[in-house]
N, C-alpha and C positions, 0 to 999 in steps of 0.2 A: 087542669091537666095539660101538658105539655110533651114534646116529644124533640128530639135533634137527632142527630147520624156523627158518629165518629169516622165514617169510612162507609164505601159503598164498590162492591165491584169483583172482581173474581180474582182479587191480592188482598181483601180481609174486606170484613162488615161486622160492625158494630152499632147497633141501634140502643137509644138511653131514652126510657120513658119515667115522665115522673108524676105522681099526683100526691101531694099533699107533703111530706116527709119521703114519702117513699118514692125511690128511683133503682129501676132495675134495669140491667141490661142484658138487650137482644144479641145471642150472640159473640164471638169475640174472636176473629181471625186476624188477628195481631199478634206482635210478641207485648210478651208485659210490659218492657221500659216505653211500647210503642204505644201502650190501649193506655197507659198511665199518660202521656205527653197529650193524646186526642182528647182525652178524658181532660184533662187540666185548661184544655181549648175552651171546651163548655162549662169551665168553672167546676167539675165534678171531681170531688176528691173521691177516688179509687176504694177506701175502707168505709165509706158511706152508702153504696151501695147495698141496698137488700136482696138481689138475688141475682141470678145469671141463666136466663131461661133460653136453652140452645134447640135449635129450629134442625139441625141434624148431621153428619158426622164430619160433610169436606171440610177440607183444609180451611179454606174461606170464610169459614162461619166457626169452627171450634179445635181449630190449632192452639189459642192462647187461651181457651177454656180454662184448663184447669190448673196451669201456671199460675194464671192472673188470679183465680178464686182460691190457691192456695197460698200466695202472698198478701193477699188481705183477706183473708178467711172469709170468703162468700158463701152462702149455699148455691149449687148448682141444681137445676130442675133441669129434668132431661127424662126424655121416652126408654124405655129398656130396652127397643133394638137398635138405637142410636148411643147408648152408653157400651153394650152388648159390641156395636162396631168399632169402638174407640178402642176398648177392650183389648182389641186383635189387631189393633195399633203397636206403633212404638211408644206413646204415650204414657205414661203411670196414671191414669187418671184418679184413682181411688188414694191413693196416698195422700191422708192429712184433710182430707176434704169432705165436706158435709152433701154426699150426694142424696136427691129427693126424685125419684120416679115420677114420672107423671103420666096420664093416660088422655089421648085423645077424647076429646067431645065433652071432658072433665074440667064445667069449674075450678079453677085453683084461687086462693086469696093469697097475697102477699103482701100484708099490711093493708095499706092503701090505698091498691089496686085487685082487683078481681081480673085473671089471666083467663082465655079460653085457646087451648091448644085446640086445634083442630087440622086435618087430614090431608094433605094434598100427593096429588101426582110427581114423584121426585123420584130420580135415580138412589134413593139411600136406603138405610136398611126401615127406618119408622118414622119418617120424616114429618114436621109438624109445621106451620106457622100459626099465628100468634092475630087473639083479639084483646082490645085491653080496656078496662073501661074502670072509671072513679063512681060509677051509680048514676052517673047523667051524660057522661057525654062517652064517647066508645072510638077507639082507633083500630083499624083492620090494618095489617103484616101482612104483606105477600110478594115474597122476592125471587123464591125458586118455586118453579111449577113450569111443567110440562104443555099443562092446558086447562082451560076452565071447568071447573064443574058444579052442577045444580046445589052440590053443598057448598060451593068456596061462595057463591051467587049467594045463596040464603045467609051466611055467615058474616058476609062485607056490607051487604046492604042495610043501609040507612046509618052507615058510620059518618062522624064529623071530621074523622082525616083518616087518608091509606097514603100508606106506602108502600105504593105495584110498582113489581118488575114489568121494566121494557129493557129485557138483554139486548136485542139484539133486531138491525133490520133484515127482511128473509134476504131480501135481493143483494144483499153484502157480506153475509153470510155466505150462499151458497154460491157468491161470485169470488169470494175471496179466498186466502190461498191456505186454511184449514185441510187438513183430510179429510177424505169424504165419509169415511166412521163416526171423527169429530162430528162432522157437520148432520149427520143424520141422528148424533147422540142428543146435538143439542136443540135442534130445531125436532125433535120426536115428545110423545107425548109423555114420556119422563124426565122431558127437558128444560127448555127454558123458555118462558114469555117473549115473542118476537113483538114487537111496537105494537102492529093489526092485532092479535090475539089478545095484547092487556088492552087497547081499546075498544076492542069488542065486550071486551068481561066488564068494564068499566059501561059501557052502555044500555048493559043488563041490569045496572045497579041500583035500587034507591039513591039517587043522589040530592035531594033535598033540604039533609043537616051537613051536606059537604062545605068545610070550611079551609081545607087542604089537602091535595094530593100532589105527590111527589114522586116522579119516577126515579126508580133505580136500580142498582147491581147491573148497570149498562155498561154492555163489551164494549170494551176501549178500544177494538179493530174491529166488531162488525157493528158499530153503532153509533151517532153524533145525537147530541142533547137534541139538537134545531128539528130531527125524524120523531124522535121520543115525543118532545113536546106537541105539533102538530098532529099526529097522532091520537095524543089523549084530548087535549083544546077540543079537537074535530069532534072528539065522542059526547065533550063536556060542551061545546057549542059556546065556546069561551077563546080569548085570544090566547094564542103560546105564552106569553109572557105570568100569565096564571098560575102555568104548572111548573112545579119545580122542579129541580132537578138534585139527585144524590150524588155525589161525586166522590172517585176511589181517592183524591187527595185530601177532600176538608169535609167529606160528608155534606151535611145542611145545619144553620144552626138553628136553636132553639126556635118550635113553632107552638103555637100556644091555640089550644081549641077552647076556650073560654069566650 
């Protein structure tokens, strides 16, 4: 089981996981010709893809949804108040496209991989992120969220790799030159993971079969990798050079939990 990032950040994210044959991806806030080029970075050709499981409606995460799943016919899996939000979009989403519902705290299989949508704190209409597992070893999703809670805690622990949001530092955030609505939308608890808060959640965690974690979806104005990393290091009791980093230019590439 393995896992890479096409993209990370609040101009597109696309997350590619794969076990065995099967590779499905997190996500897709890209334009097509764009998710096709990132995609061709990690060797992935775009119509080999088995599914496209969206974590919920912003632009960031499912703009190139259903473009991209309807030039190479992918199935899309998606919440019904997150497809529901796209809906009332300028979007077409339904045309030509194999759309599959999916329901929080629900087992799903996709080939390969066994998917577990699960609940978090987010400004959207049914917002999900994502645990993924081959039957041995398990990767926990968690890039938009407002703030921790005793289900995302029970959910992430004792995984072999996450990939947690560190948006943002507070003291650069609400020093920098945002609006103060902005700044209260994203630092609030429908928002976003500030550095402290995913190292906190991270120090609640089982972390015993951790064999990678990687921060991301990091504000590119109120955030620097060198805060991220020390940050998590500190909670992991591990040197910064440890933790990885998602980046909105090249993502990360291929990590392998084997």
């Amino acid at each position: 089981m393995r896992f890479a990032s096409i993209g990370s950040g609040s101009s597109g994210n696309g997350l590619v996981v794969e076990s065995g044959r099967t590779r499905v991806l997190v996500d897709c806030g890209f334009s097509v010709r764009e998710a096709e080029a990132r995609l061709a970075r990690l060797g992935v050709e775009a119509a080999r893809l088995a599914a496209i499981v969206v974590t919920h409606e912003h632009d960031d995460h499912a703009s190139g949804v259903f473009g991209f799943a309807r030039r190479h016919r992918i199935p899309v899996w998606i919440t019904h108040g997150t497809l529901a939000a796209l809906r009332q979009s300028d979007l077409a989403v339904d045309t030509d496209v194999s759309v599959r519902t999916i329901c929080a705290e629900q087992w799903l299989q996709i080939q390969d991989l066994a998917v577990l949508p699960y609940t978090v704190p987010h400004d959207a209409r049914e917002p999900v992120q994502f645990l993924f597992s081959d039957g041995v070893r398990r990767l926990g999703v968690l890039t938009d969220a407002g703030c921790s809670t005793a289900h995302i805690h029970s959910v992430l622990s004792g995984c072999d790799g996450l990939v947690l949001e560190a948006n943002h530092d507070l003291g650069m955030l609400m020093g920098g030159g945002y609006p103060y609505v902005l700044k209260c939308r994203i630092a609030g608890r429908l928002g976003h993971l500030d550095n402290g808060a995913s190292a906190a959640l991270l120090s609640a965690l089982d972390r015993g079969r951790l064999k990678h974690v990687v921060a991301a979806h990091l504000s590119q104005k109120n955030n620097k990798a060198d805060l991220a990393r020390a940050a998590l290091a500190a909670a992991l009791g591990c040197t910064p050079d440890w933790v990885e980093i998602a980046t909105q230019a090249f993502g990360f590439p291929w990590r392998d939990l084997a």
